[in-house]
N, C-alpha and C positions, 0 to 999 in steps of 0.2 A: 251696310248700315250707314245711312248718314251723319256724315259729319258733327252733326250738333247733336245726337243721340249719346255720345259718347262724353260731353262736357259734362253731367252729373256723375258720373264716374268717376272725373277725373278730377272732382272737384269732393270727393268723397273719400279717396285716398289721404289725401291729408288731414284729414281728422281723425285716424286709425292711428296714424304716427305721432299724435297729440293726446293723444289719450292716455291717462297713467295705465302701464300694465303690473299688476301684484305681483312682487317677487321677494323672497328670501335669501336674504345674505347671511356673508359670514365675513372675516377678517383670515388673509392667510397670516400663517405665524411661520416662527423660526423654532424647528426643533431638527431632533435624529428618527429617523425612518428607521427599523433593521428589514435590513433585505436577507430574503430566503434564494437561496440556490440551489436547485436540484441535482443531485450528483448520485450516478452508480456507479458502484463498484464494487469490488470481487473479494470472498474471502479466500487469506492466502495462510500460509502455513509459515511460522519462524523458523521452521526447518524442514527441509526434505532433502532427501540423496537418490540418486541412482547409485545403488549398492555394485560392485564390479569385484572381479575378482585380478587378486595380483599375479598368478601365475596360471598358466595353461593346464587345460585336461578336459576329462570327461565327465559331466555330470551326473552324481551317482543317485543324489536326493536333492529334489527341494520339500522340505520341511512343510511350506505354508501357501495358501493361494492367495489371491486379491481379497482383501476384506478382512483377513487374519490379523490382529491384533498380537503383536510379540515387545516384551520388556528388553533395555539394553544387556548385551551381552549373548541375548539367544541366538543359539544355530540355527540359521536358514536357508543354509543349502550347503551341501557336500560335495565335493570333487575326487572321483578315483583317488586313493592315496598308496595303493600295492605297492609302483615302482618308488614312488618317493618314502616307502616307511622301509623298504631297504635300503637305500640310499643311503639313510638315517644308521639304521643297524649296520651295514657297513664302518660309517665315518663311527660309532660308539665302539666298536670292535678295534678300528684301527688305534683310537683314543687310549684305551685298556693296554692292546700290546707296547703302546708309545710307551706309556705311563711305569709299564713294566720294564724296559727297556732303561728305565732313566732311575729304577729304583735299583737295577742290578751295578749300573755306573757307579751309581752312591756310593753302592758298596764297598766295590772294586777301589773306588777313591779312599773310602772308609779303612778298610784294610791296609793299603798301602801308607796312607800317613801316618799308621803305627810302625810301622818298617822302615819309618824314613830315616835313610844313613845306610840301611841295607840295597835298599833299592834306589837306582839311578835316578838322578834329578828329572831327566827328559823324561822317564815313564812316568814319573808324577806328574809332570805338566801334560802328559798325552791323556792319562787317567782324567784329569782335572776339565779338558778340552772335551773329551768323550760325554763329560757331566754337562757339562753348555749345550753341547746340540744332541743331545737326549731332551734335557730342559725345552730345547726350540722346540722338536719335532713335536714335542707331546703339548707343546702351544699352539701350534701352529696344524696340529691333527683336533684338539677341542676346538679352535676356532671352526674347523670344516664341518666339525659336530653339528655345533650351533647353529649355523648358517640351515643346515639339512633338517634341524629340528624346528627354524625358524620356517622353512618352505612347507613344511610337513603342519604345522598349524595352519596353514597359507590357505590348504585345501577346504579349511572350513569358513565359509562368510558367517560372523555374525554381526546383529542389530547393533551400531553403532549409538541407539538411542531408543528410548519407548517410542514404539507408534503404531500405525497399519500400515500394511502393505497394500499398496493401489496398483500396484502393474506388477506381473508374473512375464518379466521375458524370457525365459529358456526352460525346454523341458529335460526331463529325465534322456540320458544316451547323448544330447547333444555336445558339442566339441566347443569350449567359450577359449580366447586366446586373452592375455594380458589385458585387462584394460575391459576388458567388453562387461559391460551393463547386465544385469542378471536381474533383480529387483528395485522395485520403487519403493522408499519406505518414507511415510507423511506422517509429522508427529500433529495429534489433532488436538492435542492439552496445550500447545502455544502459537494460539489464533489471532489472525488482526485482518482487519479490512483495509484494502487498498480501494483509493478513490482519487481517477485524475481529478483534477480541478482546473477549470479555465487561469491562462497565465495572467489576466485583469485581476484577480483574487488574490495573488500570490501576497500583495503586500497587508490584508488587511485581515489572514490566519493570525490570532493570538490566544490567549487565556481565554478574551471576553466570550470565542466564537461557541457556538451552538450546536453540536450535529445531533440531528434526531435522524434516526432511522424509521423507516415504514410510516405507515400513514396516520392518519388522524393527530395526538399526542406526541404521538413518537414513545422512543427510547434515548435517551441520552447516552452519547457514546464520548470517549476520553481520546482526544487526540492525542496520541504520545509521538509523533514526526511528522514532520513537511519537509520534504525533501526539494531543494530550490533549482536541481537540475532539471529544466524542463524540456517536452520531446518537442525537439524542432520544427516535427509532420503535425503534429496534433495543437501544439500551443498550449498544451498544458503540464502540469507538476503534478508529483505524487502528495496526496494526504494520507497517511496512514492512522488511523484507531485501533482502540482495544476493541474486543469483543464484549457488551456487555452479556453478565452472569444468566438475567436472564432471558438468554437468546441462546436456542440452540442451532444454532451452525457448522457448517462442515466444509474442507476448505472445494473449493472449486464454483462455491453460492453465489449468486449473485444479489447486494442487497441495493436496495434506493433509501435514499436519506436527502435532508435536505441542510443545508447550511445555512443558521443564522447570521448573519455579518451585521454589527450596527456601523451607521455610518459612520467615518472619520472625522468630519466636523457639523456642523449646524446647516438646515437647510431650509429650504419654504416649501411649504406644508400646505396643500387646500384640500379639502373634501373631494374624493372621486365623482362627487353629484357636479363639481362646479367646474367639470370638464367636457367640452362640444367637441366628438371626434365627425372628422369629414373623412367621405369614404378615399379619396387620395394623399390619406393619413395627415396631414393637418388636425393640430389641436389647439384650441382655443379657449381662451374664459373670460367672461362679461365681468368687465368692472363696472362699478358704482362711483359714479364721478359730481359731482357740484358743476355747474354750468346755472351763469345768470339766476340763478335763485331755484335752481329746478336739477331733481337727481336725474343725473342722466345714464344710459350703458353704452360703454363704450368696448368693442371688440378686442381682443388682444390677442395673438397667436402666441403660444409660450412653445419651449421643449421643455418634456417630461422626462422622466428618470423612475426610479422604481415604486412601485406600488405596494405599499400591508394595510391589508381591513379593507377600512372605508379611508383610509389615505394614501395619496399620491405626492412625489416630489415634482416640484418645479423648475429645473435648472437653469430656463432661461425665459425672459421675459415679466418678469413678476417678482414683487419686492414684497418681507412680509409688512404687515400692516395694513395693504391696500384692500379694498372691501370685495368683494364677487360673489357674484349670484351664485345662489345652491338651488333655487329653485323655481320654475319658471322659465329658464332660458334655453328651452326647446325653441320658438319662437320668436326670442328676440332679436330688432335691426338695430345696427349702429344708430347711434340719436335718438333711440325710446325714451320717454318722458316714465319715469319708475314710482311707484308707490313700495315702498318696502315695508314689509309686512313683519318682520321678527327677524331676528338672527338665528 
């Protein structure tokens, strides 16, 4: 194309740039944003045990399987108790002869300090001596009692608390030693959800905060702890809630909720419309500026911060008061000549 074809064009462009373009403003201001945060987490139980047994044997009954519901106090499983309930009747037999033993000494004693003067000083003190370790033996034979009556309840595990039984480890015939695990018991009447939360959040959990559960509305759930130990791999802390009433939950669930946070102090505020995202993530917003008698736009690259509704914060580049386009600045170049149309 030759050369001088191209000078209407180029003499055409600058009247495009001069031209007012109709746009819509607004004024950012200074307010609080609350920011939501999505957070799952787990329902957990204020109690659970692995039930175990304190002494060795063979297991004779288990009472309940997984799902069984038992109140504190119930038997839930039995261990052989034959050779330990002789044991037992042994050490009761030996207790009785003791006991016997220590009431004929009495006697002997009894009798003799009527005779005293007839009978030698020294067999009164043997007499007397004889009454001590009768007294011991038949102490010291109840203690072995009790010991053997304490092992012989030993045989039975019960529910340390209401709840369900979620894990059945050992069956009938099987051999459990000191200590080994037999059942799982989850009390599911004292429920709370646990939910990490990012360690940025730590400082701004109080009264004010907000946790709705599920979607839409929500449910509003009661924070009762924030634990400020946080896991060094993950970078976050524990939030614990109640369960609300009505929700029925069970522990091992997993729920989603969301966190209200309002901000911590005042911030600048514009309409999400009077934001220009660039696909290399660049964000910008057209101001409205006076220049020589004539509104002019002028570019501005700001950083953002967090978004609710149809509002976004500003954290860098923009004071409130200043005016920016809401509408129309699809199109617009730095040095547009603006007609503004309404706020």
């Amino acid at each position: 194309m030759p050369a001088r074809a191209l000078l209407p064009v180029i003499l055409i462009l600058p009247l495009f740039a001069l031209a007012n373009t109709p746009v819509r403003v607004t004024e950012a201001v200074a307010g609080r944003i609350t920011e939501q945060v999505p957070v799952t987490g787990t329902v957990t139980s204020a109690r659970s045990a692995m039930l175990s047994v304190s002494v060795g044997g063979l297991v004779e009954s288990v009472a309940l399987d997984a799902g069984a519901r038992v109140e504190a106090g119930d038997v839930v499983l039995r261990l052989d108790a034959e050779l330990q309930q002789a044991r037992y009747d042994s050490s009761r037999a030996a207790v009785q002869e003791a006991e016997a033993r220590l009431a004929d000494a009495r006697r002997r004693q009894a009798e003799a300090s009527t005779l005293r003067g007839a009978i030698p000083a020294s067999e009164i003190r043997s007499l007397e001596a004889e009454v001590e370790m009768a007294a011991a033996a038949a102490a010291r034979l109840d203690a072995e009692a009790r010991q053997q009556r304490a092992l012989l309840r030993r045989h039975a595990v019960q529910a340390p608390f209401a709840g369900v039984i979620s894990e059945k480890l050992v069956e009938v015939g099987e051999w459990v030693a000191p200590g080994d695990a037999v059942l799982a018991l989850v009390d599911t009447d004292a429920l709370r959800i646990d939910f990490p939360v990012p360690q940025e959040y730590a400082g701004r959990l109080d009264d004010q905060v907000n946790v709705l559960l599920g979607a839409g509305d929500g449910v509003r759930a009661e924070v009762i702890a924030s634990v400020p130990v946080n896991d060094p791999t993950a970078r976050t802390f524990l939030m614990r809630t109640a369960v609300p009433q009505e929700l029925a939950l069970l522990p091992g669930m997993s729920v989603r909720a969301r966190l209200r946070l309002p901000a911590a102090q005042e911030q600048v505020l514009v309409p999400r419309d009077a934001l220009v995202r660039y696909p290399d993530g660049r964000v910008s917003v057209w101001l409205v500026v006076a220049e020589e008698g004539d509104t002019v736009a002028r570019e501005r690259f700001v950083r953002t911060g967090a978004t609710r509704d149809s509002q976004a914060v500003v954290l860098e580049g923009l004071a409130a008061g200043q005016q920016v386009v809401v509408r129309g600045n699809e199109a617009l170049r730095d040095g547009m000549i603006l007609t503004v149309q309404g706020e």
